[in-house]
C-alpha positions in Angstrom: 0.0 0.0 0.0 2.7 2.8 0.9 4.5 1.8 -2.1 1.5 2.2 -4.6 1.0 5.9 -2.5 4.7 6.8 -3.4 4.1 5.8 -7.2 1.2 7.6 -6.9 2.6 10.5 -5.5 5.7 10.8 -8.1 2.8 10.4 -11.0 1.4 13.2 -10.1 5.1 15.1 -9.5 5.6 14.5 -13.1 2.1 15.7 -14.2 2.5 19.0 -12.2 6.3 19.4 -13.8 4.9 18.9 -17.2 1.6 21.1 -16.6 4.3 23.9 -15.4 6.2 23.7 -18.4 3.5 23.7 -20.6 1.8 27.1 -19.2 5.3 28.8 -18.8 5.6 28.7 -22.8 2.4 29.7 -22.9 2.5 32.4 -20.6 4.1 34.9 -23.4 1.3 33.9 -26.0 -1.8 34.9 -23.8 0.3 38.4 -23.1 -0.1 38.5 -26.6 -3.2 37.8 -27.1 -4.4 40.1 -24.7 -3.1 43.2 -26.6 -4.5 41.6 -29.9 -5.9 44.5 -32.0 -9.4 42.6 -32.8 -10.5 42.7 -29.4 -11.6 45.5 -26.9 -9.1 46.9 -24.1 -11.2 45.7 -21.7 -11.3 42.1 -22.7 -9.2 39.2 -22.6 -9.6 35.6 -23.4 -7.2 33.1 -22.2 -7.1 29.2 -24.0 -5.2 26.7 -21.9 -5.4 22.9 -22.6 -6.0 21.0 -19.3 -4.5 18.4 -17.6 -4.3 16.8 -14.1 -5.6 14.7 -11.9 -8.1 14.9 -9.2 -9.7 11.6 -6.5 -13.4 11.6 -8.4 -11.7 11.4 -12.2 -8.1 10.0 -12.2 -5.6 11.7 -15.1 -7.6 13.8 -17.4 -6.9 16.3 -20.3 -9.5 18.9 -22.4 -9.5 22.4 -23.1 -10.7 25.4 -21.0 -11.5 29.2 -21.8 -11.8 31.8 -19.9 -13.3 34.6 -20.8 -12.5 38.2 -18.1 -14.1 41.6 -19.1 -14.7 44.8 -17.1 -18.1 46.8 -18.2 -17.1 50.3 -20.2 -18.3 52.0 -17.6 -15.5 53.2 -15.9 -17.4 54.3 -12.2 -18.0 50.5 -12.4 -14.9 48.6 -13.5 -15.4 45.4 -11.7 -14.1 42.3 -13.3 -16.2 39.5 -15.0 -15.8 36.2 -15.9 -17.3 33.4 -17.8 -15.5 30.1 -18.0 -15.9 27.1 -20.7 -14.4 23.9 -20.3 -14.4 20.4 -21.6 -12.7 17.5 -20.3 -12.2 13.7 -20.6 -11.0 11.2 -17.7 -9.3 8.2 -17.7 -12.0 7.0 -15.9 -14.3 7.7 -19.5 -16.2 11.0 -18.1 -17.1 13.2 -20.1 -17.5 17.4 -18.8 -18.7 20.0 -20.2 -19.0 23.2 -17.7 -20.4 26.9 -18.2 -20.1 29.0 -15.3 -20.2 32.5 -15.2 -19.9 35.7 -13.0 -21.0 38.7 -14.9 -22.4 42.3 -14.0 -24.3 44.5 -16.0 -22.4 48.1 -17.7 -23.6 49.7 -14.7 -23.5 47.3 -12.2 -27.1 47.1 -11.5 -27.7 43.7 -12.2 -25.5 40.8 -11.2 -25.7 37.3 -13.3 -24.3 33.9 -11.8 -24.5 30.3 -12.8 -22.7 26.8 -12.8 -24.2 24.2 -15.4 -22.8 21.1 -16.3 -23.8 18.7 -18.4 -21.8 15.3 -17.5 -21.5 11.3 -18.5 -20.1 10.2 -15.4 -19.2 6.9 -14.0 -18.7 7.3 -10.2 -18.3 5.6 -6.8 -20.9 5.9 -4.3 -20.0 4.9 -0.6 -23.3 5.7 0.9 -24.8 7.4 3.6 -22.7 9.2 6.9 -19.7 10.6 7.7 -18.2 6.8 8.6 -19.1 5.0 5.4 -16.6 2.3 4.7 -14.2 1.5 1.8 -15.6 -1.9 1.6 -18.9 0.1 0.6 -17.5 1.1 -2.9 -20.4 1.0 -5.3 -19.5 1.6 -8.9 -22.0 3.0 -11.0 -23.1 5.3 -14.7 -24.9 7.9 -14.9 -26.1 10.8 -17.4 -26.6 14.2 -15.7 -27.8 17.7 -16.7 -27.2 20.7 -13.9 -28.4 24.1 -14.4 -27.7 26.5 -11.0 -28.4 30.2 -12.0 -29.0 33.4 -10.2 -30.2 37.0 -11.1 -29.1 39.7 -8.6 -30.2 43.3 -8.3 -28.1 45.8 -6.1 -29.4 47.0 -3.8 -26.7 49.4 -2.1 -22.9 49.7 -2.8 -21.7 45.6 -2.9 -25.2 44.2 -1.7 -27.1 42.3 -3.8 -30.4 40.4 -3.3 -31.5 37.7 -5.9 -34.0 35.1 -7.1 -32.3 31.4 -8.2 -33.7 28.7 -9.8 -31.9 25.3 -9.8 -32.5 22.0 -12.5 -31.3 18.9 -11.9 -31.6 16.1 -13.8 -29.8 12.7 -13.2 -30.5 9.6 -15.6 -30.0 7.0 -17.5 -28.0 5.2 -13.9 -27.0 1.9 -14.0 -25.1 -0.3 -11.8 -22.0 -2.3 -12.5 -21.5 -4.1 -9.5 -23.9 -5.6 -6.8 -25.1 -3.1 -3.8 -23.1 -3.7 -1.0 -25.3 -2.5 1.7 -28.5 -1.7 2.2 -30.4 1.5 -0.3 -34.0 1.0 1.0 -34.0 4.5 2.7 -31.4 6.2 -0.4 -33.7 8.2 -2.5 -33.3 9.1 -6.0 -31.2 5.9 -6.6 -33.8 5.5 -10.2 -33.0 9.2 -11.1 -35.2 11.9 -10.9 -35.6 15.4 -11.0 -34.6 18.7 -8.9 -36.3 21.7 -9.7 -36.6 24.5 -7.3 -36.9 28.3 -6.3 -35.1 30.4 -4.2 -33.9 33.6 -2.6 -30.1 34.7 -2.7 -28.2 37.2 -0.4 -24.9 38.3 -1.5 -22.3 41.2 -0.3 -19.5 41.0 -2.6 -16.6 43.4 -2.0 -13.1 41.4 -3.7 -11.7 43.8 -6.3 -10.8 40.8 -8.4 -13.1 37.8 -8.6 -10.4 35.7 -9.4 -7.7 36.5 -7.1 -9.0 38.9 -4.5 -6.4 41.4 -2.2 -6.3 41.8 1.2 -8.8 43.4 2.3 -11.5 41.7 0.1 -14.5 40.0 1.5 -17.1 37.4 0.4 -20.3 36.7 1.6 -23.4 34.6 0.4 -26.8 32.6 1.6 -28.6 31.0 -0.8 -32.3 29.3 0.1 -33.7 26.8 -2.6 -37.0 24.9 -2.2 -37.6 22.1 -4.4 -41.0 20.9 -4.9 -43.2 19.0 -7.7 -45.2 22.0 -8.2 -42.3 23.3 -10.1 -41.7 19.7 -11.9 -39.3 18.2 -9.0 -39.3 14.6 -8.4 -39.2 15.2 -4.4 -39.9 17.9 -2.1 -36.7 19.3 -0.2 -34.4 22.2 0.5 -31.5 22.9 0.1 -29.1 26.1 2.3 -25.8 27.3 1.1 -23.8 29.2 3.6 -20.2 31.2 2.4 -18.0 33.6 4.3 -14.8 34.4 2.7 -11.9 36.2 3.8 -8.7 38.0 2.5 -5.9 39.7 5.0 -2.3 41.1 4.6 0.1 39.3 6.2 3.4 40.1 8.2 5.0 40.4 5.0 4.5 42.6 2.1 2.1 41.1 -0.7 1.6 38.1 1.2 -2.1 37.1 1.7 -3.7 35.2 4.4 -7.3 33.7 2.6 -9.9 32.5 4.8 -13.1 30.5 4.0 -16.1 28.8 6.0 -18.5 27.0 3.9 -21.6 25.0 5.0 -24.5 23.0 3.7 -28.0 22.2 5.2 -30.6 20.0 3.5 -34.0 19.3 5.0 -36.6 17.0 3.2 -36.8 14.0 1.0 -33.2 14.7 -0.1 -31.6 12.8 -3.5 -28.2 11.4 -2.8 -27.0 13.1 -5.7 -28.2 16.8 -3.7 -27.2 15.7 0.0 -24.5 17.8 1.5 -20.9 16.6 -0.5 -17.7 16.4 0.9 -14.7 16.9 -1.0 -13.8 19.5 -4.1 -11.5 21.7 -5.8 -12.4 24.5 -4.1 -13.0 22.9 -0.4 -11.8 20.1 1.6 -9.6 19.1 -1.5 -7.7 15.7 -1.6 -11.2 13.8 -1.2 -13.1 12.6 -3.6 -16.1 14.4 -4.3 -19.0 13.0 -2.3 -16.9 10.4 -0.7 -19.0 11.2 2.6 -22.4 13.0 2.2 -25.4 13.4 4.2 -27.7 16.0 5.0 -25.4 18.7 6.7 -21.8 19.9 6.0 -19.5 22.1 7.4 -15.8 23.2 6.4 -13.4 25.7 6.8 -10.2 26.4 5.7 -7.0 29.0 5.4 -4.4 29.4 2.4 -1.7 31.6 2.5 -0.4 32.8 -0.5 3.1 34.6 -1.8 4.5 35.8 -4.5 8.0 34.1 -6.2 9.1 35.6 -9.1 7.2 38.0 -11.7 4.5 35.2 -13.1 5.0 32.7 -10.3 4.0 32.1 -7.1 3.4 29.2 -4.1 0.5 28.8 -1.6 0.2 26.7 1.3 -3.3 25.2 2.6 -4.9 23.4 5.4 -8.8 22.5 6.4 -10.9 20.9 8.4 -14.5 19.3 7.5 -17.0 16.8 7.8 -20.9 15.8 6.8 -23.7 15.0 9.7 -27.3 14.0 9.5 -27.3 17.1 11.6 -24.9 20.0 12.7 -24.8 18.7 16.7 -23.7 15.5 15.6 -20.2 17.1 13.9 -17.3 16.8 16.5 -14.4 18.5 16.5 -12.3 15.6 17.6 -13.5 14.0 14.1 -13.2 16.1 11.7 -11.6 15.7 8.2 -8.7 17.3 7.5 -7.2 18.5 4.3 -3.4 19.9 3.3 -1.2 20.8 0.6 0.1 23.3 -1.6 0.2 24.9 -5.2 2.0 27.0 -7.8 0.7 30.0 -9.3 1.5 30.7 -13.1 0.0 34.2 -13.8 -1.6 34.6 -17.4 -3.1 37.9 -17.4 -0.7 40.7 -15.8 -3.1 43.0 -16.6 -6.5 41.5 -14.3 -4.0 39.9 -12.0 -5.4 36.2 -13.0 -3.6 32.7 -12.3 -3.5 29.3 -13.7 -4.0 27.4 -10.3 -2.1 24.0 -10.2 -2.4 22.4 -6.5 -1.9 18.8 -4.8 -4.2 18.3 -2.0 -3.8 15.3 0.7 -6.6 14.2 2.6 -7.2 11.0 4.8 -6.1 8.1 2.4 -7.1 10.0 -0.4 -4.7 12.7 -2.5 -5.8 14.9 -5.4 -4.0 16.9 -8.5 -6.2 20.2 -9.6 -5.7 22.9 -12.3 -7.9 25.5 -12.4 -8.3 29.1 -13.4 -7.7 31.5 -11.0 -7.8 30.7 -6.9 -9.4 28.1 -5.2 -11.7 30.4 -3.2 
């Protein structure tokens, strides 16, 4: 076992040696493209190819775009971004994402979303924040996610909005027998999410993608599923974020800080319990290796600067799921380290090409990403 961890570990060594190479050379080309004549000052699109390695998908490799902009308006220069990707695994998934972050030329109007649209064989352990190894449940499924918010300002960085959430998972099969017991899993036969909600967001970072000290974050977001607006079950769903950004002791070093938590009340889905485990919290776990109804996390990242385009960060969290919030100890929690390189690809909006290894408890995970993990 420790010597399949150290091969393990040096495959991903040489995957983050040859990602670093690859974006270094093309660090000069999207300088250049961001001065290209044919497109607006105030907008900058940035290709990258992808490759990595994360606990949920193995290796994979695809192609990403982000797109930053800032509105013409120059009272209200705030950054956007949109992002494209599409990837394939080596375990044969196939991604395709769309999120996006965009304000209106005056700033009135705030759009978000993450939509995916996924074929994605995937292990399931279960139920609870103990579930066993010997639990691993292999199976396929088809999925179509569509998570969007409209925002309206209402004063300075405060924004109140209406979301709407779709989620539609089909087309599962099995490849193995279950292992333990589903009669109380719901949603194991696919099914719908559809549901309404209410959104609260304060949103002071000066850069969406890597925020300066003295940024902060905050967002609830309320959604109620129910088969009056086509849902297969009745349940809702409350997202909690707090995030944080502080000088440190030395100059252009930054201390981030984040708290994000999950509460689900209802005939909950599997596939919309509270997940532990992702590229942007408690990394080096396997996304939804534990779920249940509740989750809580926190973690802290510090970040410095190298040399011009590079930079390292360092990272540790805590974390768990509960079928409720009194039954999360302290004693037990999760915990997730690790560190990264920076590669900066846009000196002009300050914007990184995020390459991190993550280690969590017998799990480990590779990520590359655009721009910082919170």
């Amino acid at each position: 076992m420790r010597f399949q961890q150290i091969i393990c570990r040096s495959t991903y060594l040489k995957t983050l040696s040859l990602s670093i190479i690859l974006l270094a050379k093309c660090n000069l080309g999207y300088s250049q493209l961001e001065k290209h004549d044919s497109l607006p000052n105030n907008f900058v699109i940035l290709p990258v190819p992808t490759l990595g390695s994360s606990p949920e998908t193995r290796f994979y490799f695809g192609a990403a775009v982000l797109f930053s902009f800032r509105s013409s308006n120059a009272q209200h220069s705030t950054l956007s971004s949109a992002k494209v990707e599409v990837t394939y695994t080596f375990n044969k998934q196939i991604i395709f994402d769309l999120g996006h972050y965009v304000f209106s030329n005056s700033k009135n109007y705030l759009f978000q979303g993450n939509n995916t649209i996924r074929y994605y064989p995937e292990k399931f352990y279960g139920i609870g924040r103990n579930t066993p190894e010997l639990n691993e449940l292999l199976y396929d499924y088809k999925l179509v996610d569509l998570d969007n918010s409209v925002f309206y300002n209402v004063r300075r960085e405060l924004y109140v909005g209406i979301n709407y959430r779709y989620n539609n998972i089909f087309d599962i099969h099995f490849s193995n027998e279950l292992p333990f017991s589903t009669e109380n899993i719901i949603g194991l036969d696919g099914g719908i999410s559809s549901g309404f909600g209410y959104s609260l967001l304060l949103d002071r970072r000066d850069n969406l993608l890597n925020p300066s000290a003295g940024s902060f974050y905050f967002q609830i977001k309320q959604t109620y599923f129910n088969k009056n607006f086509g849902s297969s079950n009745e349940f809702s769903k409350f997202v909690f974020e707090a995030k944080g950004y502080f000088t440190s002791f030395i100059r252009q070093h930054i201390i981030a800080v984040q708290t994000y938590c999950v509460s689900t009340e209802g005939n909950v889905p599997f596939n919309m319990l509270a997940l532990l485990g992702s590229d942007s919290h408690t990394r080096g776990y396997l996304k939804g290796r534990y779920r249940d109804k509740n989750y809580f996390s926190a973690q802290a990242e510090y970040r410095m600067p190298v040399w011009k385009w590079l930079g390292l960060v360092g990272f540790y969290g805590i974390g768990d799921v509960a079928r409720s919030f009194s039954d999360i100890s302290m004693e037990e929690l999760k915990y997730s380290f690790g560190g990264g390189i920076r590669i900066r690809v846009s000196k002009a909006d300050n914007i990184n090409l995020r390459l991190d290894y993550a280690i969590g408890e017998g799990s480990s995970g590779f990520y590359i990403s655009f721009g910082e993990a919170f």
